[in-house]
N, C-alpha and C positions, 0 to 999 in steps of 0.2 A: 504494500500500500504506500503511497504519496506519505512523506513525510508532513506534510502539512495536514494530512487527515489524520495521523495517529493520534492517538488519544494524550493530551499532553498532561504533561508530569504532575507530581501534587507538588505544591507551593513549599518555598522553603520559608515564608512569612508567614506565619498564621498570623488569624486575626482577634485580638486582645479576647478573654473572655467576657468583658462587660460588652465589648459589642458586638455579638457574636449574634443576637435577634434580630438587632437595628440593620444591619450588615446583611443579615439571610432574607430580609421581606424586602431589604431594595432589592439583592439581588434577582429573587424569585421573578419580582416585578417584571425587571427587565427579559427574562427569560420566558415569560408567560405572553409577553407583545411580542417578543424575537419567534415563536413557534407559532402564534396567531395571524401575524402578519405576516410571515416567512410562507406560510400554508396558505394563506392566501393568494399570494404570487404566483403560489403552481398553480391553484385554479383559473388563475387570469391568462397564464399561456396555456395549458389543458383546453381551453375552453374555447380560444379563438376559432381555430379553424369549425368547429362545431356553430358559433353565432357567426360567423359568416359564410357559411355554406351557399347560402340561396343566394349573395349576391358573387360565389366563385362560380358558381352555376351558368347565371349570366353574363357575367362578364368573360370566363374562362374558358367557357364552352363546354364544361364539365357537365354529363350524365348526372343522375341521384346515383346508378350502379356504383359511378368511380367517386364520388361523394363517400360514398359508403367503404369501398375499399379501403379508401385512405386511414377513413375514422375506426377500420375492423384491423385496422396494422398497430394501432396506437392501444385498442381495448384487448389484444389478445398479447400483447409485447409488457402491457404493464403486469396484464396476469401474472406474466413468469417473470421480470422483471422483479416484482413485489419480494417473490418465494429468496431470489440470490441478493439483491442489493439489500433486501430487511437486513439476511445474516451475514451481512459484512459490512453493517452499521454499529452491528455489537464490536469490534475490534475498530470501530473510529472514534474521532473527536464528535461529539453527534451535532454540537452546533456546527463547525467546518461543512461536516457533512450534506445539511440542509441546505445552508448558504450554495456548498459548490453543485448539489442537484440542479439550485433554481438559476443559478450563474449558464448552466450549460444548457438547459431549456430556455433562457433566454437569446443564447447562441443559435440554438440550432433551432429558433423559430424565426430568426432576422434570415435565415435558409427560404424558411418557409414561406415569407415575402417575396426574397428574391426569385423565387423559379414560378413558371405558370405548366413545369413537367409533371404529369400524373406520375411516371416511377419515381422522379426520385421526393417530389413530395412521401409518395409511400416510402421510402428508406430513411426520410427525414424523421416522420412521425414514428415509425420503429425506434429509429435509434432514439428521441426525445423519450419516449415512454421507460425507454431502460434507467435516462437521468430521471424520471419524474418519479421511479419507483424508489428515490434516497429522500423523500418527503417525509410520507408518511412514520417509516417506521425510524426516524431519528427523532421526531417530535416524541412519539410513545413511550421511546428512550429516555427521551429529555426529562418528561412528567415522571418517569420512574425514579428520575436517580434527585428530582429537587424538593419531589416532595413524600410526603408519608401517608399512608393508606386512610389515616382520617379524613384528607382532606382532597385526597386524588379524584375521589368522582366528579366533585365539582370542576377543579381542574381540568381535566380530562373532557367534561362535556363542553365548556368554554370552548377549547382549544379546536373542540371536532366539530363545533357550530362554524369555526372558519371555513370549511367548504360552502355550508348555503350563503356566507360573506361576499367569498371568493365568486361566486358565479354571480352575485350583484353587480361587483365590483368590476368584473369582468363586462359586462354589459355596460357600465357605466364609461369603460376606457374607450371602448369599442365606438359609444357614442359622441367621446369627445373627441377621437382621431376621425371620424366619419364629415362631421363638422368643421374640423378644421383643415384637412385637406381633401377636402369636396369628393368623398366618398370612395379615396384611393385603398384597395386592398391591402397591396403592400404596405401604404402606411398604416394601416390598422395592426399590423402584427409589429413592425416596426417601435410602433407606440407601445405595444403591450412587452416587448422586449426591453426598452427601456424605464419599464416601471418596474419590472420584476428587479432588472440589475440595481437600482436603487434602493430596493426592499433587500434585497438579499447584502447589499453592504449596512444597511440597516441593522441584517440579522447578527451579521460580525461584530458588529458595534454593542448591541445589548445583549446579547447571547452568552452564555456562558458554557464549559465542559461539564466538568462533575464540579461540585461544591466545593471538592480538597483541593482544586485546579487554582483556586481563588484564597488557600487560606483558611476556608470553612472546614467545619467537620464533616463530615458524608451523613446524609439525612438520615443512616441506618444507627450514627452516634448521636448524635444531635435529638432522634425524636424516639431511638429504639426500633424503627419501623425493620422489621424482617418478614422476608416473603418465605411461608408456609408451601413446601412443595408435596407434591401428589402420596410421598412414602410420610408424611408429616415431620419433615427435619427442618428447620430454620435455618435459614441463610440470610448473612449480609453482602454478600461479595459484590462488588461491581465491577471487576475485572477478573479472566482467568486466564490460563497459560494453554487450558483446553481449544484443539485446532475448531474449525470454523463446521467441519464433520463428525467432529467428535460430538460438539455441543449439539447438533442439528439430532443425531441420534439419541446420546443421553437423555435430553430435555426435551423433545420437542415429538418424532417419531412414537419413541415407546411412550408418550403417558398418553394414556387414557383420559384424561383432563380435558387436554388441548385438543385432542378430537375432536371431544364432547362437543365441547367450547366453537371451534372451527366450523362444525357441520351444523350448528344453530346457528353459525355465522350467514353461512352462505344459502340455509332456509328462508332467513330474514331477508338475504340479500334481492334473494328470489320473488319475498313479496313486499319486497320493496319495486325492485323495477318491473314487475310485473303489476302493479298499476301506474308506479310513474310512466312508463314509455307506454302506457296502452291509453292514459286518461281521454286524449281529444278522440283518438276513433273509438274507444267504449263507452263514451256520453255519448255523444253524437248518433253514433248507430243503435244505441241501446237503450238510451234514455232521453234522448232527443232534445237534447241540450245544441245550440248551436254552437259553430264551429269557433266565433270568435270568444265567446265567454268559455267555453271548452279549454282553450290556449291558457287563460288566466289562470283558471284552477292548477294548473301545473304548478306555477308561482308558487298559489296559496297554500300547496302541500309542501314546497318546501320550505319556504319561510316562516310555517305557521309552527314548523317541530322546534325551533333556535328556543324559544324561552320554555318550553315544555320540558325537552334534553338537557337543560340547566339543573330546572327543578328537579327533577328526578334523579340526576347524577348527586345533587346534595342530599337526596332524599337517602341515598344508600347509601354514603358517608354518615346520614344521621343514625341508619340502621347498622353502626360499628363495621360497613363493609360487604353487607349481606345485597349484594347485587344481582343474584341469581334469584331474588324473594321478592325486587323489585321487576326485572323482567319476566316474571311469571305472569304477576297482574297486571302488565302492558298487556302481552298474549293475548291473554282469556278475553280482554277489553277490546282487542285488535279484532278477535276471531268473532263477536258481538257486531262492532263497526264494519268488519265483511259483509254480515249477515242485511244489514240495512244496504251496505255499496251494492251489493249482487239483487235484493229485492224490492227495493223500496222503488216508486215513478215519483215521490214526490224530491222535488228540485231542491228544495229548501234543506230537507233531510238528506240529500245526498250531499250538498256542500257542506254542511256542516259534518260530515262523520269525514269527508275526507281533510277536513281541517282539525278533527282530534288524530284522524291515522299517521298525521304527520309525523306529531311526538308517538302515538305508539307504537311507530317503527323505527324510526331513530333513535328515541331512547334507547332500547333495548341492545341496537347495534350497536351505540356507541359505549355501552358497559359490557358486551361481550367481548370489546375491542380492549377494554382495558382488565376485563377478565383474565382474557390470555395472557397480556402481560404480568398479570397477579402471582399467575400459575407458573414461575418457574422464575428462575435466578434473575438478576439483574444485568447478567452479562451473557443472557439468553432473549432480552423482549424484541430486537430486533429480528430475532431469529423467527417466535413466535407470531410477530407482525406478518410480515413475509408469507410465514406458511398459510396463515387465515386470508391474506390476500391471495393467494393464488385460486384457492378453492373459491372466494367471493366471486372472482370477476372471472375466471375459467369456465366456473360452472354456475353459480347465482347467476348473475346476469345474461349470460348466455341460455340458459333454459328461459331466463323473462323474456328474453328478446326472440331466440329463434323458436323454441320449441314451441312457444304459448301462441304466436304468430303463425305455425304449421297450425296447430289444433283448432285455432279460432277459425283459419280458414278452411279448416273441413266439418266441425261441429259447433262452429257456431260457440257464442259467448259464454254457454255453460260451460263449456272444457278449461276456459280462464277459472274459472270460477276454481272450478274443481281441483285445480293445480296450486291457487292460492290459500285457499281450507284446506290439502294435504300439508303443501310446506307449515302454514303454521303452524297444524295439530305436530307436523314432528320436530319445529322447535319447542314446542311446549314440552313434550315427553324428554328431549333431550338437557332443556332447564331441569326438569325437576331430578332426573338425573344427579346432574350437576348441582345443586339443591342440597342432595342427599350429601352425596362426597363431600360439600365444602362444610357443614355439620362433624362428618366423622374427621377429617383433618383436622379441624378446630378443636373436635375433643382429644385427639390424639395428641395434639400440638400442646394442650392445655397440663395432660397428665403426663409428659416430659419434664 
């Protein structure tokens, strides 16, 4: 690895004991806007070519087919992307790491201006998708190692409401570069290339490594916090000597946890896009909603989860941690709010249940995302990241996308249906599961 990514040394200054609070909440501070705003950046280049499609279409002569191509290089590259660049975040500097993701997607979207080539556009958005998979799981890293299990849900929900931020934000740049140079493509990516590079030396600026990087004590001394793993033995480590194989099999592979944890990932992920990307042609054709209030609702499902996924991430820090007790009763509430999306003609009631599904799908994703991180050492969550991405966007998504889109066109709206009441019934069983184990761990962990 880049000497500039290794994980840099501990401090030979510490910082005095009286001011060792005052010292840890600025720092946190900054480290909390450096992964927020850093994550956001990736969603504002992520997301360009996706908000201007319709006018590459036009202007470039570009098919929807090769439209599609390009965006099917970038969703199936991050897949596998996620699985290798999560586990070799755990062996870097995780702020460096984020910063030089978004540095390089900034790069190699000024690419993406410059050519109007359908191939190498497609090898552009490949290769972006491989930087864009050093995002996610250096932030999940980042929240592991600065703060302590009382207060990481909240944390953690903040941090993952930066995506519906980021696709605001994104539309917003989109609109000021469309404006200002009278609707040039390439300045649209342009634009969004150089907010990222600004944001990401932003992230250098207020970001920090581990806490001992800085002089602090490591938040496993500082607050006691130790991660409880699958055989119930406590661990503080946040760094090993264990190769990048070694750790992917010890921790990651064989537990039954992360499984668990993973395939309730990628269930949710499932009925997640399986009404985000179906919403204008399943109103429309189903409930006969028109096409342009159709469009809005998409908005309002994702904006409407940011203060619900808050709540609920503090909710299971109030519940000492019990985040699996919390995404139960999203479920049960979600598979209810199904029940009204698939039967109800009245319009009022449909808008409103897809305005609670928002948070009770997100919620729950975004505490199993930190679940897995829960579940295994500290110098394993990038590893964890990674695996639960590859199964999200490999096969979540792709079953919302292709397979619900074959079914619907042969059976018709109830085969969606059908698809989104199986996935949830078997996150639910694989919650309570997980439910279970994290009970007997805790007792085990207790009579230690």
């Amino acid at each position: 690895m880049l000497s500039f990514l290794k994980p840099a040394p501990d401090a030979k200054v510490k910082v005095p004991k009286e001011r060792i609070s005052s010292v840890y909440k600025w720092r946190q501070t900054g480290v909390l806007l450096s992964i927020c705003i850093g994550y956001i950046g990736y969603y504002v280049i992520r997301l360009i070519f996706t908000t201007e499609q319709n006018d590459i279409m036009k202007q470039y002569g570009f098919t929807t087919a090769e439209v599609g191509m390009v965006l099917s290089c970038f969703g199936i590259g991050y897949g596998i992307s996620k699985l290798f660049m999560g586990a070799l975040s755990d062996k870097s500097n995780p702020n460096r790491y984020l910063a030089t993701g978004l540095i390089l997607s900034a790069l190699l979207n000024f690419g993406l201006g410059a050519t109007k080539n359908l191939y190498v556009m497609m090898i552009l958005m490949l290769v972006m998708s491989v930087a864009q998979g050093m995002g996610a799981a250096a932030c999940q890293r980042i929240v592991q190692l600065w703060w302590c299990k009382k207060h990481r849900g909240a944390i953690y929900s903040i941090w993952s409401s930066a995506h519906n931020a980021g696709a605001f934000v994104c539309v917003a740049v989109v609109q000021l570069a469309t404006f200002m140079f009278a609707g040039s493509i390439p300045a649209v990516f342009y634009t969004a290339s150089v907010v990222s590079l600004i944001i990401a030396a932003f992230v250098l600026l207020a970001g920090s490594d581990r806490p001992t990087t800085v002089g602090l004590p490591s938040i496993s001394e500082y607050t006691g916090d130790e991660v409880i793993t699958e055989d119930g033995k406590k661990t503080s480590l946040e760094l090993t000597k264990l190769t990048l194989p070694q750790i992917f099999v010890k921790y990651i592979l064989t537990n039954k946890v992360v499984w668990a944890i993973t395939l309730t990932s990628m269930s949710l992920y499932l009925v997640r896009y399986g009404i985000m990307s179906w919403i204008p042609s399943y109103l429309v054709q189903s409930k006969g909603f028109s096409p342009a209030f159709a469009k809005w609702l998409v908005g309002i499902f994702e904006l409407a989860s940011v203060p619900g996924v808050i709540i609920m991430g503090a909710i299971s820090d109030a519940l000492k941690g019990r985040r699996a007790l919390v995404c139960i009763a999203c479920v049960v509430l979600l598979i209810l709010c199904l029940t009204v999306y698939f039967f109800s003609s009245n319009h009022a009631f449909i808008v409103t249940v897809l305005f609670i599904m928002g948070t009770l799908i997100y919620a729950p994703l975004t505490l199993v995302g930190l679940m897995v991180n829960e579940a295994v050492p500290k110098f394993a969550v990038g590893s964890s990241t990674g695996f639960m991405g590859f199964f999200q966007y490999i096969f979540g998504e792709t079953l919302a996308t292709a397979l619900i889109g074959i079914l619907v066109s042969k059976f018709g709206w109830v085969a969606s249906n059908s698809v989104l009441y199986t996935a949830s019934a078997l996150a639910l069983v694989l919650l309570i599961y997980i439910l279970i184990n994290e009970n007997r761990v805790a007792k085990e962990a207790a009579e230690n």
